[in-house]
C-alpha positions as CSV (number, residue, x, y, z in Angstrom):
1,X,-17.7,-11.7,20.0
2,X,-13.8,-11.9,20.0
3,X,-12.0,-9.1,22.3
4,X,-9.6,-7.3,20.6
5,X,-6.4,-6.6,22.0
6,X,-4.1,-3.4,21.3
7,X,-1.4,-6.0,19.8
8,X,0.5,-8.8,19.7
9,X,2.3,-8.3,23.7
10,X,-1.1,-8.1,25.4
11,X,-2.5,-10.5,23.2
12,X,-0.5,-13.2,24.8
13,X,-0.1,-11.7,28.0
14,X,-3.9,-11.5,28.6
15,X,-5.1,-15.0,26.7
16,X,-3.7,-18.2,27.5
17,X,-4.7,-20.0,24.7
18,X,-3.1,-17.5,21.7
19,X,0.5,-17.4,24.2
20,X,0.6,-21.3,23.6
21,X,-0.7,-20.9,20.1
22,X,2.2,-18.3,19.9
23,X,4.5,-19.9,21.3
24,X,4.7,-23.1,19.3
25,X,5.1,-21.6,16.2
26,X,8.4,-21.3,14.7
27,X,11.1,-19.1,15.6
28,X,10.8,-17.4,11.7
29,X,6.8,-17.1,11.9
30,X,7.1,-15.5,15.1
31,X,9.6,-12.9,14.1
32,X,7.4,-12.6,11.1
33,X,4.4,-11.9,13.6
34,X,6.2,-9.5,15.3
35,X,7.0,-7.1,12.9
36,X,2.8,-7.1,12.4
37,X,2.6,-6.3,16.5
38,X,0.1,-3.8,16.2
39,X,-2.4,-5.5,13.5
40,X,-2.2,-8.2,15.6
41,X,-5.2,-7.8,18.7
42,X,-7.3,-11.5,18.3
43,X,-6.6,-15.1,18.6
44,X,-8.1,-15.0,15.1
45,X,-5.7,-12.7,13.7
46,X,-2.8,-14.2,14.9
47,X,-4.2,-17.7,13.8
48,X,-4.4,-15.8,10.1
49,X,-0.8,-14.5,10.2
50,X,0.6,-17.6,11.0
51,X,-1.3,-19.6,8.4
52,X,-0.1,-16.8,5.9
53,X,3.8,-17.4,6.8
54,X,3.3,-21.2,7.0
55,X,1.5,-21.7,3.5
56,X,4.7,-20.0,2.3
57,X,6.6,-22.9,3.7
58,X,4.4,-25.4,1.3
């Protein structure tokens, strides 16, 4: 099972692999993200955001 984080900040702190996921999203999905900090706390859920705010680009 996944561990779940209490957000977005220790997301990335704590797991390598969702910071560089993070960070090479765009500057606009990562704002996006942000304002979702707290619903944010998996490398899944952050994958999901991201793919929501990037379809939108399509």
């Amino acid at each position: 099972m996944q561990r779940k984080y209490s957000g977005l900040n220790e997301l990335i702190k704590e797991d390598s692999e969702a910071n560089s996921y993070y960070n090479s999203l765009p500057q606009y999905v990562k704002e996006m993200i942000c304002q979702q900090e707290q619903n944010v706390n998996s490398f899944d859920s952050l994958h999901s955001f991201a793919d929501n705010y990037t379809k939108e680009d399509d």
